[in-house]
C-alpha positions as CSV (number, residue, x, y, z in Angstrom):
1,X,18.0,-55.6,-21.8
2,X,14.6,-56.5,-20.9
3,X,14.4,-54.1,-17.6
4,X,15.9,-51.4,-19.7
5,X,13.1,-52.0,-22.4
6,X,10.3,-51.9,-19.3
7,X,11.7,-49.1,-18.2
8,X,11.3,-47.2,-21.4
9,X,7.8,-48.6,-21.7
10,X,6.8,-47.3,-18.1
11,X,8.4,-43.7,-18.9
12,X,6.1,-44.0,-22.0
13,X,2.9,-45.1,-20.8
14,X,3.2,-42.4,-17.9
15,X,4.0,-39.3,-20.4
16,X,1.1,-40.6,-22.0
17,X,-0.7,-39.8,-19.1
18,X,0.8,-36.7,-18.1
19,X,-0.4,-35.5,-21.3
20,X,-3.9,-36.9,-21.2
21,X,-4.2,-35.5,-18.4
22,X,-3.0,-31.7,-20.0
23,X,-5.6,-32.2,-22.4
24,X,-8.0,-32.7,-19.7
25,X,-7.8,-29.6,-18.3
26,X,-8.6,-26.1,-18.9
27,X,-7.4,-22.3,-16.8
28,X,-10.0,-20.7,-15.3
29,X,-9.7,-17.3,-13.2
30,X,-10.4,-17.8,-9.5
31,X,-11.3,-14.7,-7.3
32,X,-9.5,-14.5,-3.9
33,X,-11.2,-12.9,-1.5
34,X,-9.8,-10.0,0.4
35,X,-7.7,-10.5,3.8
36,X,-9.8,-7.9,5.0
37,X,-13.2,-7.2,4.7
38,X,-15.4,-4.3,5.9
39,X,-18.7,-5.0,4.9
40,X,-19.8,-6.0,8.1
41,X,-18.7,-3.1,10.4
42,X,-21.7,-0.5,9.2
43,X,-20.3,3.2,8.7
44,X,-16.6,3.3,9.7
45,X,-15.1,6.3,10.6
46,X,-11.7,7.9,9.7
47,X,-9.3,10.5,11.3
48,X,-7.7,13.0,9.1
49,X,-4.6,11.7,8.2
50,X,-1.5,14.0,9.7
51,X,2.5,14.0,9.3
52,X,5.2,15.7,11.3
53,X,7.0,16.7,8.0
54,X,7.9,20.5,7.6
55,X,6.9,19.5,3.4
56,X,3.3,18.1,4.4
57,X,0.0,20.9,4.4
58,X,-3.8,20.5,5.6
59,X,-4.1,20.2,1.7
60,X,-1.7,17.1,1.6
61,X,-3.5,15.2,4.6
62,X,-7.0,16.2,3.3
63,X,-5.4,14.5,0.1
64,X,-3.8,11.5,2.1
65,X,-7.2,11.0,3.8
66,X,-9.5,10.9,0.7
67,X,-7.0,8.9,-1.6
68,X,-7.0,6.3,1.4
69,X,-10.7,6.3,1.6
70,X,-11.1,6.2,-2.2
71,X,-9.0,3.0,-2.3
72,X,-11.0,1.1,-0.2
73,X,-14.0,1.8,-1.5
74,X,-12.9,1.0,-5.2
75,X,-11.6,-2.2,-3.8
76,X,-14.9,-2.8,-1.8
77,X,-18.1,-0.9,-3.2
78,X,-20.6,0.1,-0.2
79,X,-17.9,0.5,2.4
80,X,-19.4,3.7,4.1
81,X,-17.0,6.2,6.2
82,X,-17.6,9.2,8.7
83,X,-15.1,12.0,8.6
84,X,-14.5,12.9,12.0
85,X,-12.1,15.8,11.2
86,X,-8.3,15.9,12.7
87,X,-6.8,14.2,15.0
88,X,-6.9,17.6,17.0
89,X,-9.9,18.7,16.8
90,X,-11.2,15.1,17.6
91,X,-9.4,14.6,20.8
92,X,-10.9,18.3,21.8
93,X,-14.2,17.5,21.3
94,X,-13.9,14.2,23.6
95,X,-11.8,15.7,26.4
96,X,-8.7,13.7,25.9
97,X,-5.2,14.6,25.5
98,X,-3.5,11.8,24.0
99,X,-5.0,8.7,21.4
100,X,-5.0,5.8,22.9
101,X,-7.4,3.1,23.6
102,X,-10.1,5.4,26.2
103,X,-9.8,7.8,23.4
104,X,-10.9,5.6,20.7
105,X,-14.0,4.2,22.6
106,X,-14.7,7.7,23.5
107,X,-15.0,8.1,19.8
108,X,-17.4,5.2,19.1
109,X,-19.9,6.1,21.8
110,X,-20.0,10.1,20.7
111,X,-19.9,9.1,16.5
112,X,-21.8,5.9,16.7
113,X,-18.9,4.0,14.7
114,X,-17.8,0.4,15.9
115,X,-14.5,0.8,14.2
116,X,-12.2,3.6,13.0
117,X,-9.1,4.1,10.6
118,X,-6.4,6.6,11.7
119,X,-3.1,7.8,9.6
120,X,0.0,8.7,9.7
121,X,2.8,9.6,6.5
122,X,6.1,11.2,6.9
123,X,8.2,13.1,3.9
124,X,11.8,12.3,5.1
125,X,14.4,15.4,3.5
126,X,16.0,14.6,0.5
127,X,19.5,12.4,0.5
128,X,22.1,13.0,-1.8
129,X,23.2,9.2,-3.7
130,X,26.2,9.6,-5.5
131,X,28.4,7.3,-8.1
132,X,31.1,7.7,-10.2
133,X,31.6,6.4,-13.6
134,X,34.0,3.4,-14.1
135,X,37.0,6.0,-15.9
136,X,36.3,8.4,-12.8
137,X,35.5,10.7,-15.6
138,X,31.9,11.3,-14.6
139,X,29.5,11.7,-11.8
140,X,26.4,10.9,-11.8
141,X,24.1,12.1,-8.4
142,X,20.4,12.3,-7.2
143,X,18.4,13.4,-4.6
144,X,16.4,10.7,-2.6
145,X,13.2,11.6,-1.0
146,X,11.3,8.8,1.3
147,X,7.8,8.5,1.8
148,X,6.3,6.2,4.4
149,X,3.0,5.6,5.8
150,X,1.3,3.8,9.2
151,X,-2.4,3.2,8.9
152,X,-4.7,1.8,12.0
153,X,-7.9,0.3,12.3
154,X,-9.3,0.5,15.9
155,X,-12.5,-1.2,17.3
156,X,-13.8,1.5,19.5
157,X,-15.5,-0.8,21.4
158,X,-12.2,-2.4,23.1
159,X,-9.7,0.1,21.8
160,X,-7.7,-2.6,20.3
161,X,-5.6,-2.1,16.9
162,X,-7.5,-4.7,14.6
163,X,-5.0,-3.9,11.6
164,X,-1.9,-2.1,11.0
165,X,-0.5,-1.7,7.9
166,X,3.2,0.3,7.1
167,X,4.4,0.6,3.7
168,X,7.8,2.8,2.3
169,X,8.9,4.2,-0.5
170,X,12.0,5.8,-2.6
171,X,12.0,8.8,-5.3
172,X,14.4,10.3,-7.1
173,X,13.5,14.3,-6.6
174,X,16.7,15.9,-8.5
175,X,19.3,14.7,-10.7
176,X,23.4,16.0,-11.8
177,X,25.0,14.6,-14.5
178,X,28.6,15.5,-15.4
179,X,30.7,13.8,-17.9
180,X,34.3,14.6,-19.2
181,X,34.0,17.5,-21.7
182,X,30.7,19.0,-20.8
183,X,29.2,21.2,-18.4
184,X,27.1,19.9,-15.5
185,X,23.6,19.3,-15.9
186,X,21.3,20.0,-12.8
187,X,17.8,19.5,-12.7
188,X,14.9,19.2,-10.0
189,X,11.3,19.0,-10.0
190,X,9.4,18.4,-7.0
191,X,6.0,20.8,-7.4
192,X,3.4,20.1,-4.6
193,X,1.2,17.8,-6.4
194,X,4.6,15.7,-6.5
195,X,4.6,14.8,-2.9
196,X,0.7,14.3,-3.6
197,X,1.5,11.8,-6.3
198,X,4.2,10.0,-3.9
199,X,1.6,9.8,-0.6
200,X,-1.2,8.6,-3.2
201,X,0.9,5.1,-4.3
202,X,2.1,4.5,-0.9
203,X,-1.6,4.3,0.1
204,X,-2.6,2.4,-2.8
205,X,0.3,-0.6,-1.6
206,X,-0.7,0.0,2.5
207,X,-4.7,-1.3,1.3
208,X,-3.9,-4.1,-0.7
209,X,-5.2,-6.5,2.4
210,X,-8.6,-4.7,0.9
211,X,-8.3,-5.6,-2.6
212,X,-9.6,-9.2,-4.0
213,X,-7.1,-10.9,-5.8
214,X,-7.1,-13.0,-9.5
215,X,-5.1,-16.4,-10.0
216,X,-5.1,-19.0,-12.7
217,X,-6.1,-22.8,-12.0
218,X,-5.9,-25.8,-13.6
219,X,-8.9,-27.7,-13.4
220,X,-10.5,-30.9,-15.5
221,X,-12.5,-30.1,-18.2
222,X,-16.2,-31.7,-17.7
């Protein structure tokens, strides 16, 4: 009996404690710093981003290219960037066929940049995903588009890839709906700006390694 009764004591004393020590201490916000940061690389320069999609226009990957830069620089005031055009048109002016390592210090020395981003986002055609209803008495099927994109940042000094980042995404484009008793319903919607809208959140998850981050801590109070 008298071990039980120590027992009991000990669990009290220490939930005394636990909660003393609640009481003690306060939240507070804590900044993380980004995974990476920029601000010590001067003026960067960027690549206009391309894709190989039959979907994608000059428009799209002027679009692609300025959202991308847009993020960063919300996420990291002061970051400066030098457009350097396409992919095409940059490889032309420095006398190289291909991008690869040569090409990217052949861009630093004729731009002046120590490091540079490059892009690339792809449209994939859209899948049919169809299911049937548990009484086989309706269908329900959509059309699934994919988005993807692969972003690089290059030091032009080496020509090595100092970050990579490749992020993919789903959307439903076009929707049928048929149910016992009623006619089918079809709808789509995919306007331009759509595929604008789709390349734009991509981007914004491919930079989060740019973005601080926010977390609540327990600390003492004073």
């Amino acid at each position: 009996m008298k071990r039980i009764r120590v027992s009991r004591v000990a669990y009290a004393a220490w939930g005394m404690v636990a909660l003393g020590l609640v009481a003690c201490a306060h939240k507070i916000v804590v900044e993380i710093p980004p995974r990476i940061d920029l601000s010590g690389y001067g003026t960067i320069g960027i690549v206009q981003f391309s894709s190989p999609s039959a979907k994608a226009t000059e428009q799209l990957d002027r679009l692609a290219t300025e959202r991308f830069m847009a993020a960063i620089q919300q996420a990291q005031p002061g970051v400066r960037f030098l457009e350097l055009g396409s992919q095409r048109d940059m490889l032309t002016s420095i006398r190289r066929d291909a991008w690869d390592p040569d090409a990217v210090k052949a861009v630093g020395k004729a731009h002046g940049v120590q490091t540079v981003f490059t892009g690339r986002y792809d449209i994939s055609n859209a899948k049919p995903k169809v299911s049937l209803g548990e009484d086989l008495s309706s269908v329900k099927a959509a059309a699934i588009v994919s988005v993807s994109l692969t972003a690089k940042h290059w030091d032009t000094g080496t020509g090595a890839t100092l970050w990579t980042a490749t992020r993919s995404r789903n959307w439903s484009i076009a929707d049928v709906d048929k149910e016992a008793g009623r006619p089918v319903s079809f709808s789509v919607s995919v306007p331009e700006d759509r595929y604008g809208q789709f390349v734009s959140k991509v981007i914004n998850a491919a930079t989060d390694d740019f973005r601080p981050h926010y977390e609540k801590r327990k600390v003492p109070k004073p």
